[in-house]
C-alpha positions as CSV (number, residue, x, y, z in Angstrom):
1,X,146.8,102.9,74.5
2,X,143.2,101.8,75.1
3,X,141.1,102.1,71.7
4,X,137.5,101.0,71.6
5,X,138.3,98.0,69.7
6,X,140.3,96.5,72.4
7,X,137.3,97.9,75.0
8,X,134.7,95.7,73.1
9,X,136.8,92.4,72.6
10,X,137.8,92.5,76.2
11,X,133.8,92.7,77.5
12,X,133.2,90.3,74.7
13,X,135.3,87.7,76.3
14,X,134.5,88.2,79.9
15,X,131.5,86.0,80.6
16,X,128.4,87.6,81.2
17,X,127.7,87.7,84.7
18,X,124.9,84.7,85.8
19,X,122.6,84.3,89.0
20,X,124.3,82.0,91.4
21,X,122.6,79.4,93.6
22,X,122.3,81.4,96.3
23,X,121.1,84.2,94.4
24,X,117.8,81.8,93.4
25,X,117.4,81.2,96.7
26,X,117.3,85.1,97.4
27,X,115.5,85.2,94.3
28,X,112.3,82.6,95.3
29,X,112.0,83.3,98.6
30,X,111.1,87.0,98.2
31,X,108.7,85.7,95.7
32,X,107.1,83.5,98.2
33,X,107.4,86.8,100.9
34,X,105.6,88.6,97.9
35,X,102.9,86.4,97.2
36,X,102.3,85.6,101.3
37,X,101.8,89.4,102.3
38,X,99.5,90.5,99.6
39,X,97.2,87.9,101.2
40,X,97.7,89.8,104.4
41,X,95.2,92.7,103.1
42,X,92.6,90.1,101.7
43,X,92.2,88.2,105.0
44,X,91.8,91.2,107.0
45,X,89.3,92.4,104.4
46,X,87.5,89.7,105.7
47,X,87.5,90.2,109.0
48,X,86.2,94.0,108.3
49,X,83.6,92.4,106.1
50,X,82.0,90.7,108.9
51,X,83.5,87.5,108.7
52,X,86.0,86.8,112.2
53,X,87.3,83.6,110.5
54,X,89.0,86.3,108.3
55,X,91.1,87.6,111.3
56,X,92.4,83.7,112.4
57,X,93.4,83.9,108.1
58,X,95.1,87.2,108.8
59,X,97.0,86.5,111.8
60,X,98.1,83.0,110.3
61,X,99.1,84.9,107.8
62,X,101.5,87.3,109.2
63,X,103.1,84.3,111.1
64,X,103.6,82.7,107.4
65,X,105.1,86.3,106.5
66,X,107.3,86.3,109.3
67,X,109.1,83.2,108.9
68,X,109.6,83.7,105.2
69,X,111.2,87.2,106.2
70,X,113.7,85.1,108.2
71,X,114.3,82.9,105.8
72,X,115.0,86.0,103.3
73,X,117.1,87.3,105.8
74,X,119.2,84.3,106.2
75,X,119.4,84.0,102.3
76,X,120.6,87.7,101.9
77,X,123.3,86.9,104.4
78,X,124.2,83.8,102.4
79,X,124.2,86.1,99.1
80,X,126.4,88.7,101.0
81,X,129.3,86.1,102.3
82,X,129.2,84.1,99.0
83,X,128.8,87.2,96.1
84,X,129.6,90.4,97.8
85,X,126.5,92.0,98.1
86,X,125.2,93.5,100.9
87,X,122.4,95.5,99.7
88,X,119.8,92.9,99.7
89,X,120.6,91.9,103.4
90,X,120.3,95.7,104.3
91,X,116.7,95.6,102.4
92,X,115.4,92.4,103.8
93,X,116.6,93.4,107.5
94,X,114.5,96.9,106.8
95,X,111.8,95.2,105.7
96,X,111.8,92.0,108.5
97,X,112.4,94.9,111.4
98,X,109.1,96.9,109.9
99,X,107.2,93.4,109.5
100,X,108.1,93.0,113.6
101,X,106.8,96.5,114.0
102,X,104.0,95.9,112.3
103,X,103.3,92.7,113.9
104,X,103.4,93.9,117.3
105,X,101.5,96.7,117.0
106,X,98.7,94.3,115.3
107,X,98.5,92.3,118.2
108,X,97.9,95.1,120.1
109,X,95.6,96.4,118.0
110,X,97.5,100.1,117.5
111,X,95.2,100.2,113.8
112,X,97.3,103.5,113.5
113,X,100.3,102.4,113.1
114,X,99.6,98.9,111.7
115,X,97.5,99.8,108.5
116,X,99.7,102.4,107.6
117,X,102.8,100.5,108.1
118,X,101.3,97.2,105.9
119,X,101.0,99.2,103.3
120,X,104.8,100.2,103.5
121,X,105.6,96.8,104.0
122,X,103.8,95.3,100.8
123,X,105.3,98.2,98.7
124,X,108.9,97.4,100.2
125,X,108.2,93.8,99.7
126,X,107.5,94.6,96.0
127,X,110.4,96.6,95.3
128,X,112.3,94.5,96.8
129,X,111.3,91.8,94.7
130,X,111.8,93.5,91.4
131,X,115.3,94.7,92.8
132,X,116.6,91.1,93.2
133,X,115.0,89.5,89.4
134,X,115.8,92.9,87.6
135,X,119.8,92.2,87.4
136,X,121.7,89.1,87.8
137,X,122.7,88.1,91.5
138,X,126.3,87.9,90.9
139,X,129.5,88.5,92.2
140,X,130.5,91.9,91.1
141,X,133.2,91.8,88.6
142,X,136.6,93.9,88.4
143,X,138.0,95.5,85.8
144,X,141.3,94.3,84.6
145,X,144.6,95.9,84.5
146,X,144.2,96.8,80.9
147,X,140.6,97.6,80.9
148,X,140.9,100.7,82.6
């Protein structure tokens, strides 16, 4: 029989569960994809403003993105082999696909689709950033026989 007290002492003994390496990887790099893109709307603020040096910032800019979502990409692959989690590879390769999308259609100047779309992107960006520094980016743990 399972009573309460043998509930607590057993979650009391377990370690609680810590960030691994590759987790503060994860972790920093969707800072850095956080703090790149929300330039991305100040640089073409400057272009609209009147100032074309403000487009070279912007497009510099989502090549800087870009390469930071890879690097997130390759991290949450890293965090998926090594911890078990596959969510955050799902989220950064949502968020790397609409960052190509977006990309594209900015060099082709579809406005339509690549305002709209950068606003998405920022906001996805952002909650994926909270997502990975809201818990700890650890393997999952099982229950034990008796903790059931």
């Amino acid at each position: 029989m399972v009573t309460a007290v043998n509930d607590t002492r057993a979650a009391a003994t377990r370690p609680a569960p810590r960030t691994r390496p590759s987790g503060w990887v994860l972790r920093s790099l969707t800072a850095a994809h956080l703090l790149a893109i929300v330039g991305q709307p100040v640089f073409a603020g400057v272009y609209l403003s009147g100032d074309f040096d403000g487009l070279r910032l912007h497009a510099l800019g989502a090549d800087v993105v870009f390469y930071i979502g890879i690097a997130q990409l390759i991290a949450a692959i890293v965090v998926w082999v090594r911890l078990g989690l596959a969510w955050p590879f799902a989220a950064s390769l949502v968020v790397l696909a609409a960052e190509t999308v977006q990309y594209l259609a900015g060099m082709e100047g579809a406005l339509w689709l690549h305002l709209p779309l950068g606003v998405l992107t920022v906001a996805g960006i952002a909650l994926l950033f909270v997502a990975v520094w809201r818990r700890p980016l650890a393997r999952p743990v099982k229950p034990e026989a008796g903790d059931e």
